[in-house]
N, C-alpha and C positions, 0 to 999 in steps of 0.2 A: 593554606593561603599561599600562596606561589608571592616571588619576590618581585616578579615582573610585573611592570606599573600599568593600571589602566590607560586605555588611550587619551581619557580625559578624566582629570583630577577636581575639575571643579564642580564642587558640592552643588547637590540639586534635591528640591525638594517631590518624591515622588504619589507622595500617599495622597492628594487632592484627585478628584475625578476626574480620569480623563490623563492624567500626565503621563501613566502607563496605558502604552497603546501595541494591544495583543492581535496579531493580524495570521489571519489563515487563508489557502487562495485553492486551496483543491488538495477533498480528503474523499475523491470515490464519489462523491455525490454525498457523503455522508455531511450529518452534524458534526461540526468537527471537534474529536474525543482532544487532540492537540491542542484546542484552546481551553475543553473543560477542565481539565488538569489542571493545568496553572491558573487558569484564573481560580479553583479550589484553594492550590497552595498559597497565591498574591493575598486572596480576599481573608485567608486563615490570620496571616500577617499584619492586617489591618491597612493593604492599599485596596484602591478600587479600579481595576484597571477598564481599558474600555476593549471591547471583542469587536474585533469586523471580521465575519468569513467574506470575504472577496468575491467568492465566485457567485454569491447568491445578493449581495447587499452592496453599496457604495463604501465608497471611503470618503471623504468628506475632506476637502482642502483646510477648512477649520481646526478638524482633528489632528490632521498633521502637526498646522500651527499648535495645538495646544497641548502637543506630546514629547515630554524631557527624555525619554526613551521607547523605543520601537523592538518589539522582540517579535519576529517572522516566523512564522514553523511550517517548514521543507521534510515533511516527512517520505516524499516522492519524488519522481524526477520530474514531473509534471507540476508539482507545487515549486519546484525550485527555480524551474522556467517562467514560471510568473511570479514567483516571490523577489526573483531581481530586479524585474521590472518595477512591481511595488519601490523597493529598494531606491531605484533612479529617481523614481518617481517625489520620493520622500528627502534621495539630497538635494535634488532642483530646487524645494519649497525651502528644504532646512536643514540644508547641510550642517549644524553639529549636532544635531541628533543624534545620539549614541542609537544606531542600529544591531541588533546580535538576531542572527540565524539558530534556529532552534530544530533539530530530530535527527534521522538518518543519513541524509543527503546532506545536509550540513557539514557534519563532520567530515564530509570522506574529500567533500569538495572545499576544503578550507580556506586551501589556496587562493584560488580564486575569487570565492568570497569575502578575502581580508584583504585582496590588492584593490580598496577602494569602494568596494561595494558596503561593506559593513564591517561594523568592529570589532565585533565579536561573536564567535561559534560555539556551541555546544554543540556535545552529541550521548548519545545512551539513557540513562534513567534523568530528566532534563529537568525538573519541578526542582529541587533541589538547589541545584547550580543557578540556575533562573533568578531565585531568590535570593541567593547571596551575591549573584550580580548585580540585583536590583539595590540590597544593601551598601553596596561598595561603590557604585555610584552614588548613591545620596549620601557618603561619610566623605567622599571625595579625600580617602586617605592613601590612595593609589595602590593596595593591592590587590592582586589577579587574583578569584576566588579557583579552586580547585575545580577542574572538569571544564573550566572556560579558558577558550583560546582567545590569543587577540596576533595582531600582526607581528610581534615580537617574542610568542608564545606560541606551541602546538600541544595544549592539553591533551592525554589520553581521553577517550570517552568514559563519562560518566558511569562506573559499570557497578554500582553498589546498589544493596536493596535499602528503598527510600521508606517512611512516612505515606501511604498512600492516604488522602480527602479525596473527600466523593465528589466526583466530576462538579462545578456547574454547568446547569443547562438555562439557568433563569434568563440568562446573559445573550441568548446564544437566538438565531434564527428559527422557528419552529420545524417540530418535523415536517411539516406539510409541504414545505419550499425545497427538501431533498428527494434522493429514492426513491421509489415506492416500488413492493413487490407486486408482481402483478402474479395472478393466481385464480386461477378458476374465474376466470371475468374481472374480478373482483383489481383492484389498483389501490393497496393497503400501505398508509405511510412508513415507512421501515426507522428504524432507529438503528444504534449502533453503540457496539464496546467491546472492551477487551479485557478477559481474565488472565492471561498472561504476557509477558513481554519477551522479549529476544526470542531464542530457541535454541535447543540443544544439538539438533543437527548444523551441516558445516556443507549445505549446497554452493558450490564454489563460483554460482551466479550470482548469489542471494545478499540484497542489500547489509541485509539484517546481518551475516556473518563479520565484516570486518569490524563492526559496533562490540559485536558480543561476544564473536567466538567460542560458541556452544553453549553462551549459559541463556537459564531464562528464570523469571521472577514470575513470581502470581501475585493476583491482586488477589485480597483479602474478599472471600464470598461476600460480605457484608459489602462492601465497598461496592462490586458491581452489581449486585440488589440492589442496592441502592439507586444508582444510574439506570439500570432498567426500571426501576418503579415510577424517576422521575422520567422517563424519555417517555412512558405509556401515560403516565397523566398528561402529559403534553400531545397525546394524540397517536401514539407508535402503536401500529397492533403487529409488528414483527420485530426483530432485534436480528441483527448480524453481528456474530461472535468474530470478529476481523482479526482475531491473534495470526501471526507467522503460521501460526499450528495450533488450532484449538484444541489438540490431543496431545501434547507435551504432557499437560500433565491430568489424565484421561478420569480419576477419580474425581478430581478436582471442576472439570470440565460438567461430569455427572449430578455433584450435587447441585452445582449452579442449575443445571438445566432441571434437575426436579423442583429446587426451590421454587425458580421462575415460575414453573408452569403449575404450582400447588397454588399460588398467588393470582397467575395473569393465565389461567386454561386457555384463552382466545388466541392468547398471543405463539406466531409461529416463530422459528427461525432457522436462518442457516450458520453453517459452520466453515472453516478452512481447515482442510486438513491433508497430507500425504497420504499417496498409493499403501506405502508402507503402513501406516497408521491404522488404514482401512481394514487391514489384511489384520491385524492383531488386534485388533478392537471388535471384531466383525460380529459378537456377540452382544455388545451394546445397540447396533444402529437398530433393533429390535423396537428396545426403549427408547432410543433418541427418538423415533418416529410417534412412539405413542407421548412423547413431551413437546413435538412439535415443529420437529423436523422439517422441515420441506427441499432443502436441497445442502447438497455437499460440493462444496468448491476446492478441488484439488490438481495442481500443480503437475498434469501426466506430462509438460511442456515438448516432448518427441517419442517416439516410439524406434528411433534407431540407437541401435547398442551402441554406438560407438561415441553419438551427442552424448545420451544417460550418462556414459561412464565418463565423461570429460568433464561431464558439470555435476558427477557423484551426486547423481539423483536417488540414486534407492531404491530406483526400482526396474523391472524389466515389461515388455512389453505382453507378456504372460500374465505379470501383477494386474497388470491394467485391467486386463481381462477381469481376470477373478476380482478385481475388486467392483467393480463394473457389477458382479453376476451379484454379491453385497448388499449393495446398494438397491438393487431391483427387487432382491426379496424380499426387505426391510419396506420398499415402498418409498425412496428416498431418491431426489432425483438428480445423479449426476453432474457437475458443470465443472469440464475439464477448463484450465489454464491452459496456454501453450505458450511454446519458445521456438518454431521452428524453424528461423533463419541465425543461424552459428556459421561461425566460422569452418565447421567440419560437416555442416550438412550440404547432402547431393541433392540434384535435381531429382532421382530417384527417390533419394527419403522424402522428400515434398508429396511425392505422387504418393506413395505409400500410405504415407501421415491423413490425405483426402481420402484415400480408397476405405481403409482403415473408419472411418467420420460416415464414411454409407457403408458401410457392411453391417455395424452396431448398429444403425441408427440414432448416432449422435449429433446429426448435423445441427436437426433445432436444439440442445443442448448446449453451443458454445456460440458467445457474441461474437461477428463474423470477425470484428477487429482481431482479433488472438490469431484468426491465419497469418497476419502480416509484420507479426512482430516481430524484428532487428534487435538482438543482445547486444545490449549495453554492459559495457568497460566501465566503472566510474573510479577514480583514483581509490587505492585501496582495496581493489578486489581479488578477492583467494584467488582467480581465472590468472591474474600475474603472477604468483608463488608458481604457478606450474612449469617444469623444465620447458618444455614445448611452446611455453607462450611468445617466445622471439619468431615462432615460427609463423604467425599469424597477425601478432597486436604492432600497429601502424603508432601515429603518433596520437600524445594526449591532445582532443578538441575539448581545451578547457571551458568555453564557451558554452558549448554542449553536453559539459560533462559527460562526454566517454571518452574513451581509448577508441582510435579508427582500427578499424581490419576489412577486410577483403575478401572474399570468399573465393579459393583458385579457380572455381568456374563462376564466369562472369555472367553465365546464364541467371545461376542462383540470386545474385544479386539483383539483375534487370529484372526477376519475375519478383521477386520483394519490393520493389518500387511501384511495379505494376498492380501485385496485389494492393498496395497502400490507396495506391489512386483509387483504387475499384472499390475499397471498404468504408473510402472517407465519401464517393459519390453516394453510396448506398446510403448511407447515415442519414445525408442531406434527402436523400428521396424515399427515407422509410422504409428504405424495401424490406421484406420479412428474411429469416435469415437463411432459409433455402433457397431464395429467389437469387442473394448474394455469392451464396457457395455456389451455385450453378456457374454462374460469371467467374468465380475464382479457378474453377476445377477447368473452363472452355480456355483460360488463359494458364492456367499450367499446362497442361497436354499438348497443348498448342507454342510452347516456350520448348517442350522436351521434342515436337515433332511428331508424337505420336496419338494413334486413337485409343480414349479411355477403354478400359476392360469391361465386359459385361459385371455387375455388380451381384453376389451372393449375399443374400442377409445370411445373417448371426443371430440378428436379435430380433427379437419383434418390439419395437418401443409402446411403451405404456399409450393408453389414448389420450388425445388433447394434448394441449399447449405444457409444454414441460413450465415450471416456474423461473421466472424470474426475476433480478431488481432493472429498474429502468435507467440504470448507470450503465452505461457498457464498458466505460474506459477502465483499466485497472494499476498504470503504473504511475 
């Protein structure tokens, strides 16, 4: 317990319904695993806190009124853009409401969020801290539990293995109102969770790194059994294993995915995992496929050496390949990530990176938004330890939580804006996601000046509609 006094000291009583109010505003489209935690660890406690996911349900001006504390979770940069608004929205009504930001985003953007917006931050293994913040307000004996920042306080992240309880889901929005994978015709409610946490690699983009710094925790098999048996009674006939890396810890990954599928044979899913991963496991995706596999979500984010090795990806654009050829054997259907707007990427690696998208036959494989993604800076990230970073990183828009940069050809940047426009009209008009890349590919060649190149397949893509979830957004 830190000697630094809470923001407010006056005793509050928390455990009646409703006084604790757990708010989530965008988890993927998922059910969101950041409120079933805690309300696990609140409800173990004996409070009864109240759940709103935002992005699918109201918030209720009553609730406001009837809540002695508000704890947000910013697991994204997307969640945290609308979690401040929440936020404003909550001092208008009630300004001393003790508000505390809760997950990744949180911590790194602390600043920001304690000048005003809210009072306190967590960040890393967060049930925990959560709960002894909740205690320490209602003893109202003024001190800062461990792992929690406040305006006068910069806690390290919470980086200790907890106590894990099994998610609620009783609390929570049904599957039906998220995701759904769509597959063979078919538009199947998707669930969601996660066997491990942080990660032990150190990608010097990656949210997850300045939280963790190579470590990661597993949830107890039992623990997320548990959470898949209840997200399927509630209607899930898919589960998304959403870890950083669902192959951190790959034995561990195996027995879940056989338990599951001895249990729930209907049910399919996919995974997250690195190039690299692919390539050393490559004998599992065999059985991953016969337990249910249907697609691999991995992180290829450029295919030029020189991004890779700036943002110590792991992998090379030869990996790709071969992990590619993996995955096709197995019967399991690719869906890359991307990153291709850096500070170090050319207008030439852009072309490449599309050419590269039709030669495989990956274009219907990746949701078109991923062409038009701009790297984000967010306070704390490995990308500033680097000698070279005065060479590119502009000033912090704490607002927007990143760091500004520039790319030396201002071409790069005007067709990044362009693509954005092009990916965000598409969304709005459904277009399919070749009809998109078409328009993306006529406005790059046309930004570089030149006529695209005749296309050579590589690959011959599998038939039909490769799998997907009907979330496209992912950060």
């Amino acid at each position: 317990m830190s000697q630094t006094v809470l923001n407010s000291t006056a005793q509050s009583d928390l455990r009646d319904r409703g006084r604790i109010l757990l708010l989530s505003c965008y988890e993927l489209g998922h059910q969101p695993l950041n409120l079933a935690f805690p309300l696990a660890t609140l409800r173990a406690e004996g409070y009864d806190p109240v759940a709103r996911d935002t992005s699918v349900e109201s918030l209720d001006d009553d609730e406001i009124m009837q809540a002695g504390f508000v704890a947000i979770s910013v697991p994204m940069h997307t969640a945290l853009r609308l979690g401040v608004q929440i936020a404003d929205r909550i001092r208008a009504r009630k300004p001393d409401t003790p508000i505390c930001f809760y997950g990744l985003y949180a911590w790194m953007n602390a600043d920001y969020l304690l000048d005003g917006r809210g009072d306190y931050v967590i960040g890393g293994e967060q049930e925990r801290a959560l709960l002894d913040l909740v205690r320490a307000i209602e003893r109202g004996d003024g001190g800062l539990p461990d792992g929690v920042s406040n305006r006068d306080y910069r806690a390290a992240p919470a980086i200790e293995r907890i106590a894990f309880a099994t998610p609620v889901r009783d609390a929570l929005p049904s599957p039906d109102k998220y995701a759904r994978l769509l597959l063979n015709g078919q538009a199947i409610p998707a669930g969601y969770t996660e066997t491990t946490r942080g990660c032990h690699h150190t990608c010097r983009h990656c949210p997850v790194v300045p939280i963790y710094g190579g470590r990661f925790f597993a949830v107890p098999r039992n623990v997320v059994l548990d959470d898949i048996r209840s997200q399927v009674q509630q209607g899930a006939g898919h589960i998304t294993f959403g870890d950083p890396d669902f192959l951190n810890g790959p034995t561990h990954a195996l027995r879940v995915c056989r338990a599951m599928h001895e249990e729930f044979p209907h049910v399919t899913f996919d995974m997250t995992t690195r190039i690299e991963h692919i390539l050393e496991n490559r004998d599992n995706f065999t059985e991953f496929k016969e337990l249910g596999c249907v697609f691999v979500l991995t992180a290829l984010e450029s295919i030029s050496e020189l991004v890779l090795e700036k943002i110590d990806k792991g992998h090379t654009k030869a990996d790709v390949i071969e992990a590619l050829g993996i995955l096709d054997a197995a019967g399991i259907t690719m869906r890359p990530s991307l990153l291709p707007f850096t500070p170090w990427t050319t207008l030439d690696d852009y072309l490449e990176l599309l050419t590269f998208f039709e030669e495989y036959e990956l274009v219907s494989n990746v949701d078109p938004v991923h062409f038009s993604i701009r790297l984000l800076v967010p306070p704390g990230s490995a990308l500033l330890d680097q000698p070279d970073s005065v060479e590119w990183v502009g000033e912090l828009d704490a607002a927007a939580f990143t760091y500004t940069w520039k790319n030396p050809d201002p071409r790069v940047d005007d067709l990044q804006r362009e693509i954005a426009a092009i990916v965000e009209a598409a969304e709005s008009a459904s277009c399919e996601p070749e009809e998109t890349f078409a328009q993306i590919k006529a406005a790059s060649w046309a930004m570089a000046g030149k006529t695209p190149p005749a296309i050579e397949r590589k690959r011959t893509r599998p038939p039909g509609q490769p799998p997907r979830l009907t979330e496209s957004w992912f950060c």
